[in-house]
C-alpha positions in Angstrom: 0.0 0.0 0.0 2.7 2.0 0.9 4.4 1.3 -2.6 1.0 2.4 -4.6 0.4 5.4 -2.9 4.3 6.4 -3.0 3.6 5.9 -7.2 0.4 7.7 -7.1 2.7 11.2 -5.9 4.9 10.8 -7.9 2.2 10.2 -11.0 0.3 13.2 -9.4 3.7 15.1 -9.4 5.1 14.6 -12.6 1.4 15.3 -14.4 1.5 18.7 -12.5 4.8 19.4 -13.9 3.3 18.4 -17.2 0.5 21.2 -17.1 2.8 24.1 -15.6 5.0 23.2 -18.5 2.4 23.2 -21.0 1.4 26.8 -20.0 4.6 28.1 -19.8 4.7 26.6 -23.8 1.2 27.6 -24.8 2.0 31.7 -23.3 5.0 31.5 -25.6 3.6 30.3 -28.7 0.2 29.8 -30.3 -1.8 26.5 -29.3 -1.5 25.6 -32.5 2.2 25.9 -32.7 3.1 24.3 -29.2 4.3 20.8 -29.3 4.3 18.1 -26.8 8.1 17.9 -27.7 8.9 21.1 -26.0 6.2 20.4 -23.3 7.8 17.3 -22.7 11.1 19.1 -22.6 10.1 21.5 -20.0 8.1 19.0 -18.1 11.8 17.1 -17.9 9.4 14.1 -19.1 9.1 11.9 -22.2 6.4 12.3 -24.7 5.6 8.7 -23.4 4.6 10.1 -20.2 2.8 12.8 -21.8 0.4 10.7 -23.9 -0.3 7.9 -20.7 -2.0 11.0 -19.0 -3.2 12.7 -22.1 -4.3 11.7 -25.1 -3.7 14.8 -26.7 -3.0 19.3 -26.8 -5.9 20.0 -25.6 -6.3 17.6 -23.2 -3.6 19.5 -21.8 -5.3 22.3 -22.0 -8.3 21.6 -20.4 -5.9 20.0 -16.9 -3.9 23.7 -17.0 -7.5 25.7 -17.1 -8.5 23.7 -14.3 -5.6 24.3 -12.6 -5.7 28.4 -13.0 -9.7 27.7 -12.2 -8.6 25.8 -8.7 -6.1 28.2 -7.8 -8.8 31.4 -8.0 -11.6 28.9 -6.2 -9.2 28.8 -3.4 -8.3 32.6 -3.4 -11.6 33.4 -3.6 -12.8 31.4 -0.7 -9.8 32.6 1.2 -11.5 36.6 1.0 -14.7 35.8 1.3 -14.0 33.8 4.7 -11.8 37.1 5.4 -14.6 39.8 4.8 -17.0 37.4 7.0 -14.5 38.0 9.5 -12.8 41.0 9.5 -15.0 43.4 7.7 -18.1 45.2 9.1 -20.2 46.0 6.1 -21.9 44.2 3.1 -20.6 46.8 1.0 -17.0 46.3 1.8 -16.8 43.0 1.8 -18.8 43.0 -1.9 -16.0 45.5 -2.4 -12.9 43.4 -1.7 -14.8 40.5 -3.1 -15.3 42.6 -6.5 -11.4 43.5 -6.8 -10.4 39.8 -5.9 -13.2 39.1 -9.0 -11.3 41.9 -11.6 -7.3 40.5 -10.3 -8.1 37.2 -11.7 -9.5 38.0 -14.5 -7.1 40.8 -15.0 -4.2 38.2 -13.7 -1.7 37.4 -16.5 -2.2 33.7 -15.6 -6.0 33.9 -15.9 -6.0 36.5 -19.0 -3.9 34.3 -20.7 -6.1 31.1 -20.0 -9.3 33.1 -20.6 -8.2 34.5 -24.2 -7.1 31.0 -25.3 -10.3 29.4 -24.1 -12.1 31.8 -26.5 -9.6 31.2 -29.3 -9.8 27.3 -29.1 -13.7 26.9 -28.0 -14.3 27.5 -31.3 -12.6 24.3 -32.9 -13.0 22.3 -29.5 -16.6 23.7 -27.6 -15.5 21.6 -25.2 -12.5 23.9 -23.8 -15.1 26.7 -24.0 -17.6 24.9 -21.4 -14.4 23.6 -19.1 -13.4 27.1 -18.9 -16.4 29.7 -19.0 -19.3 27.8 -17.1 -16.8 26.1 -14.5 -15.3 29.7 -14.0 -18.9 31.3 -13.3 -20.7 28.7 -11.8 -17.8 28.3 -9.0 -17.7 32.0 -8.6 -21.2 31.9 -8.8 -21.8 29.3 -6.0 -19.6 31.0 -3.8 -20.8 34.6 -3.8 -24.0 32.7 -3.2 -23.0 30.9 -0.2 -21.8 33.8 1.1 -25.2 36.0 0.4 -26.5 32.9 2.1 -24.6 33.0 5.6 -24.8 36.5 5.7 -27.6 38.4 3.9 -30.7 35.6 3.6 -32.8 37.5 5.4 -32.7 40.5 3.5 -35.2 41.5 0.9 -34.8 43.1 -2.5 -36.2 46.1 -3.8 -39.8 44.6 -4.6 -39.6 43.6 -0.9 -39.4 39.7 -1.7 -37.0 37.7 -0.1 -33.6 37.4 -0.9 -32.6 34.7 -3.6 -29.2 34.2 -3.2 -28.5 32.2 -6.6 -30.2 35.0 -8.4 -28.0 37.9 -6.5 -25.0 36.4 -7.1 -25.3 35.9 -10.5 -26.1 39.6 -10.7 -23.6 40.4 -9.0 -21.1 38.6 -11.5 -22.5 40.0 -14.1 -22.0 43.3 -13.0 -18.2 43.6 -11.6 -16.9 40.7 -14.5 -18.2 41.3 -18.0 -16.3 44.7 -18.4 -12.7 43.0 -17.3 -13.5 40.1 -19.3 -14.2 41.6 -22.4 -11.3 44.2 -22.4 -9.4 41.1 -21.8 -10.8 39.2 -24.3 -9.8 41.8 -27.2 -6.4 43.0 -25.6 -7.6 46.1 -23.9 -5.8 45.7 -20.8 -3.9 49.1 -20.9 -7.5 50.9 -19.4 -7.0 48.9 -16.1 -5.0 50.6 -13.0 -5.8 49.7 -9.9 -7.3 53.0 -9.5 -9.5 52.4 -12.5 -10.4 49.0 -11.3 -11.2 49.9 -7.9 -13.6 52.7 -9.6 -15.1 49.9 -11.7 -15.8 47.9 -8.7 -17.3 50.6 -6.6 -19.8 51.6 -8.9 -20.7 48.1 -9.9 -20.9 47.6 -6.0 -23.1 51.1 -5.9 -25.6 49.7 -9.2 -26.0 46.4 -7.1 -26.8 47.9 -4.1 -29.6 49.7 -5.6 -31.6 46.9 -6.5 -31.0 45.6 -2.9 -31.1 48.3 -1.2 -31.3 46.2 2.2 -28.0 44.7 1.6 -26.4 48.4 2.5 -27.7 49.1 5.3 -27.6 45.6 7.2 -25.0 45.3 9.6 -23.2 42.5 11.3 -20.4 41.7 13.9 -17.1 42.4 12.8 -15.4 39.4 14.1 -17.1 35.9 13.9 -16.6 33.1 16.1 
C-alpha cells in the first residue's frame, strides 16, 4: 500500500509538472504551434509520459484551465472567509470580493487562459464549457453561499425575499463582464488599480440599488 500510494505522488507530481510546462509553452507560442516535444522538454518528461496521461493538446489544455480555475476557487474562498471575519459592512466586503473578481480576470495567468479558451472553444466547444461555465458557476456558488450566511434574510427592492443564486449571478455580471471583455480583445492598458477599484465601486453602488437592504444591514465584525 505504501508502494502504490508512494507511485500515485509521484504520478500526481510529474502530471502537475506536465501542465505548468504546457502553460509556460502555450503563453509563448500559439496553441497551434506548441508541441508536446517542447512540453515534454520542459516537463523534464518523455512524450511517453505525456500521452499515458493525455491523449492529446488540448487535453492538456483543459488539466492547465483547471488548474488556473482551482487556484482562484481557493483565493476566492480565502477573501470571502476574510470579509465574514474581519470586515463590518456588506458593501465592503462586496467591495474586496469585487477587486479579488477583476485580479483574476485581470491576472496574466488567468487573462492568458481566458483568451485561449475563447480562441480554441471554437474548434474544440468543449474547452469553452471547461473554462467559461466552471469559472462562473464556482464563482457563482460561492458569492451565493456567502449571500447565504450572511444576507438571507434581506429583501430586494420589490420587498421579496432574498434569492441568493439569483444575487449572485447579478452580481457577477456586474463587476466581470467589463474585465473580461477588455481582456478578451487586448484592452488591458484601461486597467490601474485606480480604474479597477472605480469599476468595482460603482458596480458595487448599481447592485446595491436593487438591494437596497444589503447596505444598510450590519453584522459583527469578528465571527466566532
Amino acid at each position: 500500500m505504501i508502494l502504490s500510494g508512494s507511485k500515485q505522488q509521484v504520478g500526481e507530481e510529474r502530471q502537475t509538472r506536465i501542465v505548468i510546462a504546457a502553460l509556460a509553452v502555450f503563453s509563448k507560442t500559439s496553441f497551434g504551434d506548441a508541441t508536446t516535444e517542447e512540453i515534454a522538454r520542459r516537463a523534464h518528461v518523455s512524450k511517453r509520459d505525456i500521452y499515458a496521461v493525455f491523449p492529446d493538446k488540448h487535453a492538456i489544455l483543459a488539466a492547465a484551465i483547471e488548474m488556473v480555475l482551482q487556484a482562484g476557487d481557493e483565493n476566492l474562498r480565502r477573501v470571502i472567509l476574510d470579509s465574514q471575519r474581519d470586515l463590518a459592512s456588506p458593501r465592503e466586503a462586496l467591495e474586496i470580493i469585487g477587486l479579488t473578481l477583476v485580479s483574476e480576470i485581470l491576472s496574466p495567468s488567468s487573462g492568458f487562459v481566458f483568451r485561449l479558451a475563447s480562441s480554441e472553444s471554437v474548434e474544440q466547444p468543449a474547452i469553452g464549457a471547461t473554462y467559461f461555465e466552471k469559472w462562473y458557476t464556482r464563482r457563482s456558488r460561492a458569492i451565493a453561499q456567502f449571500f447565504s450566511k450572511d444576507l438571507s434574510k434581506t429583501t430586494g427592492k420589490t420587498g421579496r425575499s432574498f434569492d441568493a443564486s439569483l444575487a449572485s449571478k447579478q452580481f457577477l455580471g456586474l463587476i466581470t463582464q467589463l474585465p473580461q471583455l477588455t481582456t478578451c480583445i487586448g484592452m488591458l492598458d484601461m486597467w490601474s488599480p485606480k480604474s479597477a477599484q472605480a469599476h468595482v465601486r460603482s458596480s458595487v453602488e448599481c447592485f446595491l440599488k436593487a438591494y437596497p437592504g444589503l447596505a444598510s444591514k450590519s453584522r459583527p465584525s469578528t465571527y466566532a
